[in-house]
C-alpha positions in Angstrom: 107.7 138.6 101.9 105.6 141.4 100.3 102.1 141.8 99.0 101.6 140.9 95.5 98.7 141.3 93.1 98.5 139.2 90.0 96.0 140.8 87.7 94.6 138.1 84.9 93.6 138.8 81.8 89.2 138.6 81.9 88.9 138.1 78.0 91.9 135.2 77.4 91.8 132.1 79.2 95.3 131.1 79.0 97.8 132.6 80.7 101.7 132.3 80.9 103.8 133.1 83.6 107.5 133.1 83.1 110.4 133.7 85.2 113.8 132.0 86.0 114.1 129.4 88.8 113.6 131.1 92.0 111.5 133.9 91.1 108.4 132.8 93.0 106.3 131.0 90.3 105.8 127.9 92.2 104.6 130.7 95.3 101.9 131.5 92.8 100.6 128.1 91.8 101.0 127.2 96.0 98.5 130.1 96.5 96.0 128.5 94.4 96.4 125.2 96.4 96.2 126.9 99.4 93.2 128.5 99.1 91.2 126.0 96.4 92.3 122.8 97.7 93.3 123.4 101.4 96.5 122.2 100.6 99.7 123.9 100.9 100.9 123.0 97.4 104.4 121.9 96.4 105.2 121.5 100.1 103.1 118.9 100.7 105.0 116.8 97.5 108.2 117.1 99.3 109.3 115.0 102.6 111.2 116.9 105.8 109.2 120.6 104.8 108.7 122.4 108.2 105.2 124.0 109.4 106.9 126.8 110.3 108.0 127.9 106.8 104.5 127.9 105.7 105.1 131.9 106.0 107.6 133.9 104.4 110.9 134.0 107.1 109.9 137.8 107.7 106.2 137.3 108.5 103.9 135.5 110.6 101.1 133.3 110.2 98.6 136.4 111.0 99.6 138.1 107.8 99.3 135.1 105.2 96.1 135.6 103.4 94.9 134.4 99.8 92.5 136.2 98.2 90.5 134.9 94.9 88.3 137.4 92.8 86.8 136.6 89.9 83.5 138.0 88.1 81.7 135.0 90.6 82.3 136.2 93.5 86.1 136.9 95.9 87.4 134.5 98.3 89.9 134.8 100.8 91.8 132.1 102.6 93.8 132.6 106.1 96.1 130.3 108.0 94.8 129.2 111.5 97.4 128.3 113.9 100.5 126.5 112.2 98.9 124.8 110.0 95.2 124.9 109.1 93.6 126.9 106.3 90.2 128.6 106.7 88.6 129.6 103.6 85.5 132.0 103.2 83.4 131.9 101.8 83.3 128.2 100.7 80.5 128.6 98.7 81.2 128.7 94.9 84.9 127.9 95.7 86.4 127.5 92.3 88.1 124.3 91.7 92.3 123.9 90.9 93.5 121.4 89.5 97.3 121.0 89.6 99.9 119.3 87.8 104.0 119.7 89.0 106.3 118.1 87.5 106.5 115.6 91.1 103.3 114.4 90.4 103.9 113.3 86.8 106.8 110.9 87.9 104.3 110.1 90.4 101.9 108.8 87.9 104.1 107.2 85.6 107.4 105.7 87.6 105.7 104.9 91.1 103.9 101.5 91.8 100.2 100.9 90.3 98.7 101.4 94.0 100.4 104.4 94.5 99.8 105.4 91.0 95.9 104.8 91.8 96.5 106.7 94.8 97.4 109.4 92.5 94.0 109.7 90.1 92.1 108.8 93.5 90.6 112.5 93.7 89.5 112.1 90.2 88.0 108.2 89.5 87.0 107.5 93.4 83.5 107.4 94.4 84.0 108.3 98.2 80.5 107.4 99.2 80.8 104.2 97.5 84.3 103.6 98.8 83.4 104.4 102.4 80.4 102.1 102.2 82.4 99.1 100.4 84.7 99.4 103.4 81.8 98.9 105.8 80.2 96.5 103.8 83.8 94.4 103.6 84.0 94.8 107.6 80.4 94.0 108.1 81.1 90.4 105.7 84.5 89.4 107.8 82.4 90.2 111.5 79.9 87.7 109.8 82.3 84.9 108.9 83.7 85.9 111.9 80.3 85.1 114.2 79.0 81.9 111.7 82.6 80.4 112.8 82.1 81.2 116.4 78.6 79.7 116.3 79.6 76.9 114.1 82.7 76.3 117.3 79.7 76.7 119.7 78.0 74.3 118.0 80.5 71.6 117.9 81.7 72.0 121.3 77.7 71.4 122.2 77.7 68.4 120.1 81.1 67.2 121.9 79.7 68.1 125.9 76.5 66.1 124.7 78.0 63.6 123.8 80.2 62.9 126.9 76.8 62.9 129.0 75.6 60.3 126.7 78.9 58.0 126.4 78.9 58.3 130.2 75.0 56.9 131.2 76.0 53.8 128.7 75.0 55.4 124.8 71.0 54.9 125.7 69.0 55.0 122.6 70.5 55.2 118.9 72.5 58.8 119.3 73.2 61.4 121.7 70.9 64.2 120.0 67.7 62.1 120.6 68.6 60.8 123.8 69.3 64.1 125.2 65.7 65.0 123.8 63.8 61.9 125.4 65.4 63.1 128.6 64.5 66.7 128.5 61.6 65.8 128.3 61.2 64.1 131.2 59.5 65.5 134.4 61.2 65.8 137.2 59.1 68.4 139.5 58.3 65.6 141.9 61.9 64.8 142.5 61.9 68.5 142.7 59.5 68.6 145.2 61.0 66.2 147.6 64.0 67.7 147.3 62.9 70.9 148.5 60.7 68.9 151.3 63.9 67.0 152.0 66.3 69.7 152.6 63.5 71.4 154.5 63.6 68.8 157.1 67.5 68.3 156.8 67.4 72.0 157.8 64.9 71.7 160.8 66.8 68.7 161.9 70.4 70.6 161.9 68.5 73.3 163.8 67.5 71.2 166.6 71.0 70.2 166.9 72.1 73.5 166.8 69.3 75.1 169.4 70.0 71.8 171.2 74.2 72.5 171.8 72.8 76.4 172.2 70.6 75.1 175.1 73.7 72.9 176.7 75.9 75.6 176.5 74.1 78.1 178.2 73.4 75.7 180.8 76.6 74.9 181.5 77.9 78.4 181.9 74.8 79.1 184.4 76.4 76.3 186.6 80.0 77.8 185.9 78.2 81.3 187.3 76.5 80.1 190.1 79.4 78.4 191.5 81.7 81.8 191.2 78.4 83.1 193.2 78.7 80.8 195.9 82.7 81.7 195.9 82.3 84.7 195.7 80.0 85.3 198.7 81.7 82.8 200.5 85.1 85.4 200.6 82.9 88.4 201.7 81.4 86.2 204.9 84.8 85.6 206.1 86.2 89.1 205.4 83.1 90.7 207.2 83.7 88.2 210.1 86.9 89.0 210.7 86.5 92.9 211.1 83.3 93.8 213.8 80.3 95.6 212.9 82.0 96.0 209.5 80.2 94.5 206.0 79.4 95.0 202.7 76.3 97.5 203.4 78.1 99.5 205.6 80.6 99.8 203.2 78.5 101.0 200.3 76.9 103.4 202.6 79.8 105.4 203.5 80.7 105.5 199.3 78.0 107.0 199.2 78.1 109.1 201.7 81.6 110.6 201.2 80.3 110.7 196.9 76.9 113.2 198.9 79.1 115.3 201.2 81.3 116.2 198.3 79.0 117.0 196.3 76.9 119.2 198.7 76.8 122.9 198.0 75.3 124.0 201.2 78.1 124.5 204.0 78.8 123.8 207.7 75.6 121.3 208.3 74.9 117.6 208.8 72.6 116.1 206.2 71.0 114.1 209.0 71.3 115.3 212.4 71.3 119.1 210.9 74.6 119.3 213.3 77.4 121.8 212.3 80.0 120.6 211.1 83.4 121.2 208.9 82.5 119.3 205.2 86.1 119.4 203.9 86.9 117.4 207.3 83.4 115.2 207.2 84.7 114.2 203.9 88.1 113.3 205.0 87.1 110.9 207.9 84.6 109.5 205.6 87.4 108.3 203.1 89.9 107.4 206.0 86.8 104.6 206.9 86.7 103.8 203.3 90.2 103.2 203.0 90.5 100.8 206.1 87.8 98.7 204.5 89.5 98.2 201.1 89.1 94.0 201.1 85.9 94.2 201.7 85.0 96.7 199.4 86.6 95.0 196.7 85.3 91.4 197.6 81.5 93.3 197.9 82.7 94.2 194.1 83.3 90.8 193.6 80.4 89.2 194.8 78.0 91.8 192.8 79.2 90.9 189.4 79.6 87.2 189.7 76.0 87.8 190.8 75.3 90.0 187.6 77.2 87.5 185.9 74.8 84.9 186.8 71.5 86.9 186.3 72.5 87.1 182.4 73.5 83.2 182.5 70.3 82.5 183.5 68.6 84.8 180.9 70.2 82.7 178.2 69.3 79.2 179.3 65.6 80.8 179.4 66.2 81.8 175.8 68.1 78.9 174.2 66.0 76.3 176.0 63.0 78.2 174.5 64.4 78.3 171.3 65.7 75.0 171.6 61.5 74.3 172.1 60.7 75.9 169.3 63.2 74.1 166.6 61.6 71.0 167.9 58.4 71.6 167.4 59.3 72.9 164.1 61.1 69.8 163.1 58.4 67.4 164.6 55.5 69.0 162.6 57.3 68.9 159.6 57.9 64.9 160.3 54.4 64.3 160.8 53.0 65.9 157.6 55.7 63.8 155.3 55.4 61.6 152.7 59.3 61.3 152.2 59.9 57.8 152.2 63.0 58.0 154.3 60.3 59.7 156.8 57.9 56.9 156.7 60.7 54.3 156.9 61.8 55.7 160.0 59.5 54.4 162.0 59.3 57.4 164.0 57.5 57.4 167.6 53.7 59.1 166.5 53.3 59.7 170.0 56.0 61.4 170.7 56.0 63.5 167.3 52.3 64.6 168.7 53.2 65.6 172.0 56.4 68.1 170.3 53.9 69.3 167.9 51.3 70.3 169.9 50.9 73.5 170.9 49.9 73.3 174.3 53.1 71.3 175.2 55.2 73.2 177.8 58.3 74.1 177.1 59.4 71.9 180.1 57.6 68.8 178.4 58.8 69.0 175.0 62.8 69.9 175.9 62.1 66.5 178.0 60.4 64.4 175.2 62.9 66.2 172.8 65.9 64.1 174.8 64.3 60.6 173.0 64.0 62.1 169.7 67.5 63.4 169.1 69.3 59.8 168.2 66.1 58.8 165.7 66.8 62.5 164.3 70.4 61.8 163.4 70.1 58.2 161.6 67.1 60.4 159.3 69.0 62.8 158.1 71.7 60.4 157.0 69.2 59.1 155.1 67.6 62.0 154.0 71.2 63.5 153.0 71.6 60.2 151.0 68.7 60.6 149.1 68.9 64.7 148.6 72.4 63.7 146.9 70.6 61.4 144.5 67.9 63.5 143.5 70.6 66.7 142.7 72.4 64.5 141.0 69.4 64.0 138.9 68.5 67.3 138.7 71.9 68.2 137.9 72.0 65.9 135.0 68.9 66.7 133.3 69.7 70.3 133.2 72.5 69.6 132.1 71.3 67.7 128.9 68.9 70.5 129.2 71.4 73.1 128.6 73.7 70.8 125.8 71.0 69.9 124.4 69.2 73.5 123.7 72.8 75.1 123.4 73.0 72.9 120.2 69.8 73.4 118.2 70.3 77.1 119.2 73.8 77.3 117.8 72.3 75.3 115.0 69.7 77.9 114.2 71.8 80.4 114.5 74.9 79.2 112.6 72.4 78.3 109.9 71.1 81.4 109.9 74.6 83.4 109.9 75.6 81.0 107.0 72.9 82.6 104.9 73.7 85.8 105.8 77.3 85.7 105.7 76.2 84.7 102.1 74.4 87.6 101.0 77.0 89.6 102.6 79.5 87.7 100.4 77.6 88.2 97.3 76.6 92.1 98.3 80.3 92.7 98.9 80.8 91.1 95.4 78.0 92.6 93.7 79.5 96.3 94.9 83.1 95.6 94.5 82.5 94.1 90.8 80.1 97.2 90.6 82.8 99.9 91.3 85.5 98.1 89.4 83.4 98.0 86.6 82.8 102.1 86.9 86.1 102.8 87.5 87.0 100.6 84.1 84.4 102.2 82.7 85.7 105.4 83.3 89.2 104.5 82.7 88.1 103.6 79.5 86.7 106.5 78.6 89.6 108.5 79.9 92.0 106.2 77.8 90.2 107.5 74.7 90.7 110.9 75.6 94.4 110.2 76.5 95.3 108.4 73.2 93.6 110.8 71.2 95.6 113.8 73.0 98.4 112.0 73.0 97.8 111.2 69.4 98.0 115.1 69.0 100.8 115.7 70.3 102.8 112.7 68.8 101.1 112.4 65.4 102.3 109.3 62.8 104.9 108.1 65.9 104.5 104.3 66.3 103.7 104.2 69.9 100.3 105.1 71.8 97.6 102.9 72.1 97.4 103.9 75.4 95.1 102.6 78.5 94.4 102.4 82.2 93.1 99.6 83.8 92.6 98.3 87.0 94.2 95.3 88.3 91.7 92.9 89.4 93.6 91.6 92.1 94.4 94.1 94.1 92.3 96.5 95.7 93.0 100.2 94.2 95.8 99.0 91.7 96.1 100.8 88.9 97.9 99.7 85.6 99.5 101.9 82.4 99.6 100.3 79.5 100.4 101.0 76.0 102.2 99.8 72.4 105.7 100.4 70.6 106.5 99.6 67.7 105.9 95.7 67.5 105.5 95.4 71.0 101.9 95.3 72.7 100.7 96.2 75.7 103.5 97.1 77.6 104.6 98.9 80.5 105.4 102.8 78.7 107.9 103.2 81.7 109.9 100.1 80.3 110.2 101.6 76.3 109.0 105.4 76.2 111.9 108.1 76.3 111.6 110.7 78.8 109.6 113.6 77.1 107.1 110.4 76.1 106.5 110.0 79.4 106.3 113.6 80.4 103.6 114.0 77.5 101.9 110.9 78.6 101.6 111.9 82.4 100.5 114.7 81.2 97.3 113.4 78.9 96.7 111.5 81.8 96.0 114.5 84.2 94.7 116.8 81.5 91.7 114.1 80.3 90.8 113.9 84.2 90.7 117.5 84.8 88.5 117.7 81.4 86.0 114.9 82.2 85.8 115.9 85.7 85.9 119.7 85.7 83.7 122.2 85.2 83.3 125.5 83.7 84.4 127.1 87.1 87.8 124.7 86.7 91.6 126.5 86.8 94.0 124.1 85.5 97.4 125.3 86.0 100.4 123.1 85.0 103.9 124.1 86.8 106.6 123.9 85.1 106.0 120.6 83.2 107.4 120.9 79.6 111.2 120.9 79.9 112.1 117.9 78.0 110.3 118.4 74.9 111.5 119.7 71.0 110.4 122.1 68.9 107.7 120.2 66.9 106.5 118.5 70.1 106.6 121.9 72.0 104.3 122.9 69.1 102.1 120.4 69.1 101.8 121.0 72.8 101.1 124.7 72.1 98.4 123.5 69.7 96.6 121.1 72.1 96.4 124.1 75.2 95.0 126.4 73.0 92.1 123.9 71.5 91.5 122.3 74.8 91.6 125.6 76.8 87.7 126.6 75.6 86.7 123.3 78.1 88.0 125.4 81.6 87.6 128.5 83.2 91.5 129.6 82.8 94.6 127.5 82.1 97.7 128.8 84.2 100.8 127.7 83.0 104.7 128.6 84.9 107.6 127.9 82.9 111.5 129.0 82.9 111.7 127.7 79.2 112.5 130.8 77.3 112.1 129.2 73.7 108.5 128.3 74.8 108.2 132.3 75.6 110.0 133.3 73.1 107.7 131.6 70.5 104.6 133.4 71.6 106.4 137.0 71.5 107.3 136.2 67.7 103.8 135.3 66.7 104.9 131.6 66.5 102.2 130.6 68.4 98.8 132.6 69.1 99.8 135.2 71.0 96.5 137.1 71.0 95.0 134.3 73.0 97.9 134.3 75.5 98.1 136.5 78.4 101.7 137.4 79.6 102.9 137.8 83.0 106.8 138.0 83.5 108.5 137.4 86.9 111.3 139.6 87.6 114.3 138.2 89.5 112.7 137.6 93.6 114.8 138.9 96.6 113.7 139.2 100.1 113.2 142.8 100.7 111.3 143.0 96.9 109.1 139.5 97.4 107.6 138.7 93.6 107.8 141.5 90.9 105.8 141.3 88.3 106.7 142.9 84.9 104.0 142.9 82.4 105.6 141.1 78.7 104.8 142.6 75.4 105.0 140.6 72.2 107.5 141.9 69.3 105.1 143.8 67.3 103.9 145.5 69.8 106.8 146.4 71.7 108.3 147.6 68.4 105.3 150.0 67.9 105.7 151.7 71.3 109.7 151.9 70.6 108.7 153.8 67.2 105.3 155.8 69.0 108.0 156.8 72.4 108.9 160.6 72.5 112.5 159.1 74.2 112.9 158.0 70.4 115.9 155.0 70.7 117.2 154.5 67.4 119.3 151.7 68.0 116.0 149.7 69.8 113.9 150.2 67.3 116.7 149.1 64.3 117.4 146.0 66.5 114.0 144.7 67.5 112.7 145.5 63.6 115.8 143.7 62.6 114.9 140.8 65.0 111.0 140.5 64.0 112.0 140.7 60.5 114.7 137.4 60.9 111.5 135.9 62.8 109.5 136.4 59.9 111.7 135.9 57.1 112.8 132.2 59.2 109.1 130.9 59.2 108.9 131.8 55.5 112.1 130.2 54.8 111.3 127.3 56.8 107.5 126.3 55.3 108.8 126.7 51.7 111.9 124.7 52.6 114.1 128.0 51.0 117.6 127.4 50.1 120.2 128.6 53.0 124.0 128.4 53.1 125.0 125.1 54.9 126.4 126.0 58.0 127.4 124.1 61.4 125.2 126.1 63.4 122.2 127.1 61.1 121.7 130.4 62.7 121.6 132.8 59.3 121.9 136.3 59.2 119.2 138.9 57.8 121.0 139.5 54.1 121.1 135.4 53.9 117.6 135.1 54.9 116.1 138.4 52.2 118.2 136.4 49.0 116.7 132.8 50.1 113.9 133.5 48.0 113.3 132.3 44.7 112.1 134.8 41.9 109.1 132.3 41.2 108.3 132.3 45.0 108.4 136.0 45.2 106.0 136.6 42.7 103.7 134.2 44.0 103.4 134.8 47.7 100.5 136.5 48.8 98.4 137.2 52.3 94.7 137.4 51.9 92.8 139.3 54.5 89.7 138.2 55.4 86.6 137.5 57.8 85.0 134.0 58.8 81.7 133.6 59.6 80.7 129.8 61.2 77.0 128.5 60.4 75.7 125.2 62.3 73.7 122.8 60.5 70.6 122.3 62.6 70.8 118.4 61.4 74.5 117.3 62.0 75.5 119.9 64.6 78.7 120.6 62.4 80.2 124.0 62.1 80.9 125.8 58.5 83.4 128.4 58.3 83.0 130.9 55.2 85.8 133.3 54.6 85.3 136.5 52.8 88.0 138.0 51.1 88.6 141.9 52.4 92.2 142.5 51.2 95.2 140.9 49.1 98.5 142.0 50.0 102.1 140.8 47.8 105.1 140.0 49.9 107.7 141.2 47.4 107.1 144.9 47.9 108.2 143.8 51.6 111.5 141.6 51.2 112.9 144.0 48.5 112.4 147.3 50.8 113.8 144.7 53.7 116.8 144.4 50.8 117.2 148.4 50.4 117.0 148.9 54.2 119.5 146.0 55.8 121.8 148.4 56.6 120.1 150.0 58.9 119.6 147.2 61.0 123.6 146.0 60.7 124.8 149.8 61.3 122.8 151.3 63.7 121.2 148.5 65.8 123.8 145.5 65.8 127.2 146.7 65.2 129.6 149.6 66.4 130.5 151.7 63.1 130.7 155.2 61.3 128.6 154.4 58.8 125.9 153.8 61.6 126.1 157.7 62.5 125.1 158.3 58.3 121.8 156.7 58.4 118.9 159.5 59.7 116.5 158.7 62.0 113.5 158.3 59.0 115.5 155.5 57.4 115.6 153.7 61.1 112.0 154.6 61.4 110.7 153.3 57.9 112.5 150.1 58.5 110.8 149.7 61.9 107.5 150.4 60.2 107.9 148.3 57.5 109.0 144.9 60.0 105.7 145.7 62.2 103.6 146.2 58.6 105.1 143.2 57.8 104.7 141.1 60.7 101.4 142.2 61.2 100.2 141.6 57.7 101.3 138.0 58.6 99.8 137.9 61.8 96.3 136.3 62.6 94.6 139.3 64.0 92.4 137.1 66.4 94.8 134.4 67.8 98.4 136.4 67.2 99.6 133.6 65.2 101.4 132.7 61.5 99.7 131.0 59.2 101.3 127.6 59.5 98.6 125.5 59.2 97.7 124.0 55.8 94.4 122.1 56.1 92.6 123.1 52.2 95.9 121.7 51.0 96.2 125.2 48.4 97.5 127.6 51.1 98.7 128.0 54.6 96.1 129.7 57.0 96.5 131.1 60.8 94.4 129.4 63.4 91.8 131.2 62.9 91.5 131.4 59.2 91.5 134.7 59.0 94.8 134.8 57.3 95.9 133.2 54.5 99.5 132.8 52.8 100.2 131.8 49.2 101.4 129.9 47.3 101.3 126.3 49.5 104.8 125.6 48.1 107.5 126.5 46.2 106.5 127.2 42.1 109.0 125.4 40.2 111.4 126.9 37.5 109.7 128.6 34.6 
C-alpha cells in the first residue's frame, strides 16, 4: 500500500527477516517471485486467489513495480494488464529459488507424479522432454500407418481373392494368377472396342439425323397445309367485299402510319393537293377499321407462310445432316475389320455409293432408306460384343489394381514395420536415456540430502534417504528412506512432523545447490516451526556452512526463539543480517525496523546522552543470564531443581564450582588457513594474542546483582540508592563479558568442541577452557 525499500547487507550473505504473522514478510518473498520467476509467488500455491488482488486494495496495476539492484546490475519488473509481468532487463536476471512451507507438504505428502511435478524445474531436461514427446507421437503415428497398411493389405489380399474364387481358382493361388493376368495384353480388345463404340455411335447418329429428318418433314406438311388454309379464308373474305383485298389493305396501314408521321402540313404526298392531315388521317383509319377481317386473315396468311419458309429451312438442314451421318457411318463400315462388321454381310455397293463423295444428297437419303434395318441388327451385335470386351477390360484392371494395391501395401507395410521399429527402439533408447539421467541425478541429490539431513539429525536411526524414479510411470517420482529396523520405506508412513519438514527441506536445498549458481537467492519462508532447540541448532549450523555456495540466503520467520538466539550470540550473529518487520496496517504498508543484537544494543544504551538507567541494568542483566546459561549449560553446572527451569541471575553466578572458576579461561587469538598444494585440504593455525580468566567476571557479576534486581527488574527503595556509575559498571562489565565470549568474526559462543581439550567459536578464534568440569581436589 506504500513504497518500501529493503536495504540488504553487501558483506553478509544471510539475512533474517522477522515479524509476526501479517506483517508483510510473505509480500517480500512474493516480490522476489514476481520479478525473478514471473510468478506471483504464494498466490499462485493457493486455489480461488483473484487477479485483481495482485495490487494492494488502494493501488492499481500502473503503480506495482519490483525493482532488483545488486552490484550486477538493477532490474525492474511491472505488471502488464491484470496479469502479466514484464521484466527488464532480462539479461543477467538473478535466479530465486523458493521454498514455503506449501511446497514442502507438496513434496513430501502429495502423490509421486505430483511430487515429480514438484522437482520438475530442477531434474527436467526440457529439450529432451519436448523431443521425447515428439518422438513418442512420431512412434504411435507409425504403428498407427504400419496397421493401416497392414489393413490395406489384407483387404487387397481378400478383393483378390474374390476375383480369383469367382473365374473358377485358375492356377495354384490367387497372387500368381492375378500376375499371369496382368500381364496379359489386351490393347487389341482395346482397340476394337474403341472401333466398336465408334461405329455404335455413327450408327445411333443416323438414327438420330434420320428421326431429325422425318420430323422436320412432317411439320413442313403440317405448314403447308395451314398455308393453303390460310389463303383459302382471305379469297373468300376478299370476294365478298368489292375492290377490297389484302394489298389494298396494307397500303392504307401504311398510308395512315406516313400521314401521321408527316411534318409538313396541308399537302397531298401524291397529288401535291391541299388538304386537312388531322382529317386525311381520320378517313384513312375509318377504311382501316371497315376492313378489320381481312386485315387480320392477311395476318394470318403471312405467318403461316413465314411459318412454312422456316419449315422448309429445316428439312434442308436435317435431311443434309441426315446425309452426312450416313456417309459417316458407311465409311466407317467399309474400312472395318470388326467381325460383327464382316459378318454382316453388308451390301458393298450400297456402302460405296453412301461413301462417295460425289453422291447427292438426294441419292444417298434414298439409298440410306435400304441401309437402316441392316444398321439396327449390327449394332445389336456390336453392343453385344462391346459388353464382352468391357467386361474384359474391366476385369483385368481390376486384378490390375488388387493385384498392385497388394505388393504396394506389402512394400510399404514392410517398410513401416522396420521403421516403426527403430522408432520403437529410439523412443526406448531416449526414454531409458533420460531415466537413467534423472536417476543419475537423483542419485547424486540423495547423497547430498542424506548427508544434510545427516547434519541436522546426527546419531538418529533414520535417514538413508533416496529419490528414485518409478519405472512405470512416466514422471513418478518415489521418497524413500529407513527407520529403525525398517528399510526402505515411505518417510510419510513413519517420520514425525519436524522429520519431514527437515527432510523436504534437504530435498529443495540440495537442488537449489547443484543447480544454482553464484548469482542464486535462496530464500526459505517461513519453514522451521516445528523444530526443537538442538534441531533448530543444527539447522542454524547447516545455513551458515552451506550459505558460502549462493549469492544470499533470505530467510522470514515469526519464530522469536530462532531470533532471539542470534541477538544473544547463540548462533553467529556477525554473519547474520537483521531486518525486523514492524506490525503492517494499510495506511503504513511494511515498516521496517532495523534489529540490533544484545551487545550492541547494550553499548548504545550505555554510549546515549538520554542515559536510561533502568534499560541498561535490565538488558546487562538479561545478557549476563544469557551468558552465564550457556556456561552453565556446556559444563552441565548444578541448578536448583525446579518445575519450570527458568533460574534467576544469583542462582546462575553460585552454579559454579571453585575448581571450574579457577579453570575457565578465553584465549584470543587469530587463524591463518594454508592449502596444501597436494591434497587441496585447508590448515587452520591459531595464534594466541590474549588469555583472559572468567572469575574476575562472575565474582564482580556477584558484587553487582543488585543492581540489576533493584533498579532494572523490580519496583523498590533501595533501587533509588544505587548511583548511576554502579548501573554503568555493571552494563560494562555484561558487554566486556559477553564480548570476551563472543567470536569476533561470526558473533557466536564457543560451543563447539572439535580438538576434544576446549570449546571454540565457529571460527576458532575463540576459545573457552577447561572442556569440562575439573573434579574435586
Amino acid at each position: 500500500t506504500k513504497p518500501v525499500r529493503i536495504p540488504f547487507e553487501p558483506k553478509k550473505n544471510l539475512t533474517m527477516i522477522f515479524g509476526e504473522n501479517g506483517s508483510g514478510k510473505s509480500s517480500i518473498v512474493d516480490a522476489f517471485s514476481f520479478l525473478c520467476e514471473s510468478k506471483f509467488g504464494s498466490l499462485d500455491d493457493r486455489s480461488g486467489t483473484e487477479n485483481s488482488f495482485i495490487t494492494a486494495i488502494t493501488g492499481t496495476a500502473k503503480e506495482l513495480k519490483v525493482k532488483l539492484t545488486t552490484d550486477q546490475g538493477e532490474w525492474t519488473g511491472i505488471l502488464k494488464g491484470r496479469a502479466t509481468i514484464e521484466v527488464t532487463p532480462l539479461k543477467g536476471l538473478p535466479m530465486a529459488r523458493i521454498l514455503r512451507r506449501a511446497q514442502i507438504l507438496q513434496l513430501i505428502e502429495q502423490k509421486p507424479t505430483d511430487r515429480y511435478k514438484a522437482l520438475g524445474q530442477y531434474i527436467e531436461l526440457p529439450g529432451v522432454t519436448k523431443g521425447e514427446a515428439t518422438l513418442r507421437e512420431g512412434e504411435k503415428d507409425a504403428r498407427t500407418s504400419y496397421g493401416q497398411a497392414v489393413h490395406a493389405y489384407d483387404q487387397a489380399g481378400e478383393a483378390l481373392k474374390a476375383l480369383w474364387e469367382k473365374e473358377g481358382k485358375p492356377g495354384t493361388n490367387a497372387t500368381d494368377w492375378a500376375a499371369t493376368e496382368k500381364a496379359v495384353d489386351l490393347t487389341q480388345i482395346a482397340t476394337q472396342l474403341t472401333s466398336s463404340k465408334t461405329i455404335s455411335d455413327a450408327i445411333i447418329s443416323v438414327g438420330t439425323r434420320r428421326n431429325d429428318y422425318d420430323n422436320a418433314v412432317s411439320k413442313e406438311k403440317t405448314d403447308s397445309d395451314e398455308v393453303t388454309k390460310a389463303d383459302m379464308a382471305l379469297k373468300n373474305e376478299e370476294a365478298k367485299s368489292a375492290g377490297q383485298n389484302s394489298s389494298l389493305f396494307g397500303l392504307l396501314q401504311k398510308a395512315k402510319l406516313f400521314v401521321e408521321s408527316e411534318q409538313k402540313a396541308g399537302e397531298c404526298p401524291v397529288c401535291q393537293q391541299q388538304v386537312n392531315r388531322a382529317v386525311l388521317a381520320g378517313e384513312l383509319g375509318a377504311r382501316i377499321a371497315a376492313m378489320e377481317t381481312l386485315g387480320k386473315l392477311a395476318n394470318e396468311a403471312k405467318f403461316a407462310r413465314e411459318k412454312l419458309t422456316r419449315s422448309s429451312t429445316l428439312v434442308a438442314s436435317s435431311k443434309g445432316q441426315y446425309a452426312s451421318s450416313l456417309k459417316t457411318c458407311a465409311t466407317l463400315l467399309v474400312g472395318s475389320f470388326l467381325k460383327p462388321v464382316t459378318e454382316a454381310d453388308l451390301p458393298a455397293e450400297t456402302l460405296e455409293k453412301l461413301s462417295d463423295g460425289d453422291t447427292t444428297e438426294n441419292e444417298r437419303v434414298s439409298v440410306g432408306e435400304t441401309m437402316l434395318p441392316i444398321l439396327t441388327t449390327l449394332k445389336g451385335k456390336l453392343y453385344e460384343c462391346e459388353t464382352e470386351w468391357q467386361k474384359r477390360i474391366n476385369q483385368h484392371n481390376s486384378i490390375k489394381l488388387q493385384h498392385d494395391t497388394l505388393l504396394k501395401k506389402k512394400s510399404e507395410s514392410e517398410a513401416l514395420e522396420k521403421f516403426s521399429t527403430r522408432m520403437k527402439l529410439a523412443l526406448d533408447l531416449v526414454v531409458e536415456k533420460r531415466k537413467a539421467y534423472v536417476e543419475t541425478e537423483l542419485a547424486s541429490i540423495s547423497l547430498e540430502v542424506e548427508r544434510l539431513y545427516r547434519c541436522l539429525h546426527p546419531g538418529e536411526k533414520l535417514g538413508d534417504i533416496s529419490l528414485g524414479l518409478d519405472t512405470r510411470t512416466q514422471g513418478s517420482l518415489h521418497l524413500k528412506g529407513n527407520f529403525y529396523t525398517e528399510q526402505n520405506v515411505a518417510p510419510q508412513s513413519l517420520f514425525s512432523e519436524a522429520h519431514l519438514d527437515t527432510l523436504g527441506f534437504c530435498v529443495f536445498f540440495a537442488l537449489s545447490k547443484k543447480y544454482g549458481t553464484d548469482r542464486t537467492f535462496i530464500l526459505l519462508d517461513d519453514v522451521v516451526t516445528s523444530v526443537d532447540d538442538p534441531h533448530l541448532e543444527r539447522f542454524i549450523e547447516l545455513l551458515h556452512d552451506e550459505a558460502q555456495y549462493f549469492a544470499h540466503i533470505v530467510i522470514t520467520t515469526h519464530y522469536r526463539p530462532w531470533r532471539d538466539r542470534y541477538r544473544h550470540q547463540r548462533a553467529p550473529a556477525n554473519e547474520l543480517h537483521f531486518i525486523d518487520l514492524r506490525p503492517w496496517s494499510l495506511e503504513g504498508g511494511i515498516r521496517i525496523h532495523k534489529e540490533k543484537i544484545a551487545i550492541a544494543e547494550l553499548r548504545d544504551a550505555l554510549a546515549a546522552n538520554d542515559f536510561n538507567r533502568r534499560d541498561v541494568a535490565n538488558q546487562a542483566g538479561i545478557l549476563v543470564e544469557n551468558v552465564l546459561d550457556f556456561l552453565t549449560f556446556n559444563y552441565g553446572c548444578k541448578l536448583p531443581r525446579k518445575a519450570d527451569p527458568k533460574y534467576t541471575l544469583g542462582e546462575l553466578l553460585n552454579s559454579f564450582s571453585g575448581e571450574l572458576l579457577k579453570a575457565m579461561k578465553v584465549e584470543e587469538g587469530a587463524i591463518a588457513e594454508v592449502i596444501d598444494d597436494a591434497t587441496k585440504k585447508k590448515t587452520r593455525t591459531f595464534t594466541l594474542t590474549a588469555t583472559k580468566e572468567l572469575k574476575p567476571f562472575i565474582e564482580r557479576f556477584r558484587a553487582l546483582a543488585c543492581v540489576r534486581n533493584q533498579v532494572g527488574c523490580h519496583y523498590n527503595y533501595d533501587g533509588a540508592n544505587v548511583n548511576d556509575k554502579d548501573v554503568t559498571d555493571f552494563g560494562t562489565a555484561a558487554a566486556d563479558f559477553a564480548e570476551l565470549l563472543t567470536c569476533p568474526d561470526a558473533g557466536d559462543l564457543p560451543n563447539r568442541k572439535p580438538s576434544g581439550s576446549y570449546w571454540e567459536t565457529r571460527s576458532g578464534r575463540r576459545r573457552l577452557y577447561p572442556l569440562e568440569t575439573p573434579p574435586k581436589n
